[in-house]
MDAnalysis code that builds the backbone (N, CA, C; Angstrom):
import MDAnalysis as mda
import numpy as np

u = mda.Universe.empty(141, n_residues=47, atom_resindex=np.repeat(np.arange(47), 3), trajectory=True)
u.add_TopologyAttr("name", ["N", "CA", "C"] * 47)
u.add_TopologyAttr("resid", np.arange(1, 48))
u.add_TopologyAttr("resname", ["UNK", "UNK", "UNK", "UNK", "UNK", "UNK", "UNK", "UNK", "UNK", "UNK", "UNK", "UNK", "UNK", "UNK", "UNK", "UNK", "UNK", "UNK", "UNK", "UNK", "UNK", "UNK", "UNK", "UNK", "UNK", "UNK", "UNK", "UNK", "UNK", "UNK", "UNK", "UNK", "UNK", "UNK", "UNK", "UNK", "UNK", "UNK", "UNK", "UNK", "UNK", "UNK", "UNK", "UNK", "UNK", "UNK", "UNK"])
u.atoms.positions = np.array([
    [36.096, 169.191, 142.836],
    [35.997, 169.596, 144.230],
    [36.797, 170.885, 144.444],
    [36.337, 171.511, 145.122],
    [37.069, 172.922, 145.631],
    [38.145, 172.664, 146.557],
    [39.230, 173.372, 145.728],
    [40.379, 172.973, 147.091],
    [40.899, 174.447, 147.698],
    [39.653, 175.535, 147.828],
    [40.029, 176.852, 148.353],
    [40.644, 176.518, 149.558],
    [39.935, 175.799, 150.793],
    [40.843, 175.893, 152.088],
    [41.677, 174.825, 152.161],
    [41.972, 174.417, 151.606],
    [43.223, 173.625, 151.476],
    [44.567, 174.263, 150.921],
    [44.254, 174.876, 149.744],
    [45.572, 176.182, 149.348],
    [45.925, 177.221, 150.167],
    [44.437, 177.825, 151.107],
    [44.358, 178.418, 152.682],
    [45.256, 178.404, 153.583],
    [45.631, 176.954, 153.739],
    [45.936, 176.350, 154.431],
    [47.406, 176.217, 154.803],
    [47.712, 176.223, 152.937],
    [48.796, 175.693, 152.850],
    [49.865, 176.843, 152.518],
    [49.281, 177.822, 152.651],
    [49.548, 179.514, 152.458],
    [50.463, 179.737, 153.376],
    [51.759, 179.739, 153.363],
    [52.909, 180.852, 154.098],
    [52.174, 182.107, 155.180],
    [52.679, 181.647, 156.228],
    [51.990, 182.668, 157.597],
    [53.001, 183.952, 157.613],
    [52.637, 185.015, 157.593],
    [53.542, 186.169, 158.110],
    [54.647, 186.036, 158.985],
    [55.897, 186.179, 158.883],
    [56.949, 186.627, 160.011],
    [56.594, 187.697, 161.282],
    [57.092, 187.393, 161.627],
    [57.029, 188.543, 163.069],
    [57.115, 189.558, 163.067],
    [58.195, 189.459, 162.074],
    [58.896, 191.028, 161.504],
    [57.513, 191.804, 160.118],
    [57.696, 191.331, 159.477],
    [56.243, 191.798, 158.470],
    [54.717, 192.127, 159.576],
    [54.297, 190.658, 160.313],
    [53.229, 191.282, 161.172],
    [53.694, 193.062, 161.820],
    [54.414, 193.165, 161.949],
    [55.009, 194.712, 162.994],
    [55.003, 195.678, 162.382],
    [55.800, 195.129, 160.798],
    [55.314, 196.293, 159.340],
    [54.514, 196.551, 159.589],
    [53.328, 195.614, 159.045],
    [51.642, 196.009, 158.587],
    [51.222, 196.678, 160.170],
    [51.428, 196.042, 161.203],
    [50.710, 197.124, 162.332],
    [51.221, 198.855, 162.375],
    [52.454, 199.178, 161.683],
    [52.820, 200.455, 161.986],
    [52.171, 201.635, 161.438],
    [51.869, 202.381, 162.257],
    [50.954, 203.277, 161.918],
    [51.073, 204.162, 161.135],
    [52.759, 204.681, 161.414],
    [53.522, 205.240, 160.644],
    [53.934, 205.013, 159.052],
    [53.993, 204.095, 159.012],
    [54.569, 202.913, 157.422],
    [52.871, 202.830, 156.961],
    [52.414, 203.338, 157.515],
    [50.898, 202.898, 157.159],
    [50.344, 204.066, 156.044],
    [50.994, 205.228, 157.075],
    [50.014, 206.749, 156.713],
    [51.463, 207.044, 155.524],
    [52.342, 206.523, 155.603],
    [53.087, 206.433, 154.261],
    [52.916, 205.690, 152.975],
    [52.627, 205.108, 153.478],
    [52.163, 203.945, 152.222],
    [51.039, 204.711, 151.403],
    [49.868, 205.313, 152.476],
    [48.137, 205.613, 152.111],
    [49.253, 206.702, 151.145],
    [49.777, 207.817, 151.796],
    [50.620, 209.067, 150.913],
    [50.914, 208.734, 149.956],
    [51.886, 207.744, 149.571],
    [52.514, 207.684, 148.587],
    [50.940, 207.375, 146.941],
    [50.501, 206.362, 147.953],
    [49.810, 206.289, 146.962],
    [48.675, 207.089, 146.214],
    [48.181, 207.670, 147.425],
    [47.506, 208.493, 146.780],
    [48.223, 210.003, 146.247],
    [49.617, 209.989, 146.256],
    [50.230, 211.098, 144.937],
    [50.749, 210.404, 144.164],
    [50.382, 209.045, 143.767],
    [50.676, 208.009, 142.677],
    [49.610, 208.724, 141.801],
    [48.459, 208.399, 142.646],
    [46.898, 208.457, 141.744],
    [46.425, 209.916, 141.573],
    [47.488, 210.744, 141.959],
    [47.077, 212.401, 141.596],
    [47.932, 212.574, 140.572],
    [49.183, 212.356, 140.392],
    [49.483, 212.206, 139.646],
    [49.522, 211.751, 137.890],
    [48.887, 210.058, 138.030],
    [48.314, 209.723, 136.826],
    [46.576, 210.606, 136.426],
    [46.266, 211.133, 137.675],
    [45.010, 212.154, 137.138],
    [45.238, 213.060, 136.686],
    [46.508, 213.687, 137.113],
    [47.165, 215.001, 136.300],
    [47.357, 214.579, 135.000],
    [48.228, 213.543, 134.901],
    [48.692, 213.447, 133.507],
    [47.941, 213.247, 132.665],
    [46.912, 212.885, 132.926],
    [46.133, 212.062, 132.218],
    [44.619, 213.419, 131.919],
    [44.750, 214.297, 132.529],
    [43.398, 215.417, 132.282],
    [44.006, 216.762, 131.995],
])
């Protein structure tokens, strides 16, 4: 038997404080930055 929504379920809900992280728009368009001169990076090195 599948116990997908049951592990779902039983899954740890976000804090208040983390929900407010992930909404910031700011921490957001930093995050997208960083990563994408992660991935320019390994394209440099790598060509």
């Amino acid at each position: 038997m599948d116990d997908t929504q049951r592990r779902i379920d039983a899954a740890p809900l976000p804090v208040a404080r983390e929900l407010r992280r992930r909404r910031n728009l700011i921490l957001q368009f930093l995050r997208f930055v960083r990563l994408n001169w992660t991935m320019y990076r390994l394209a440099r090195h790598h060509h």
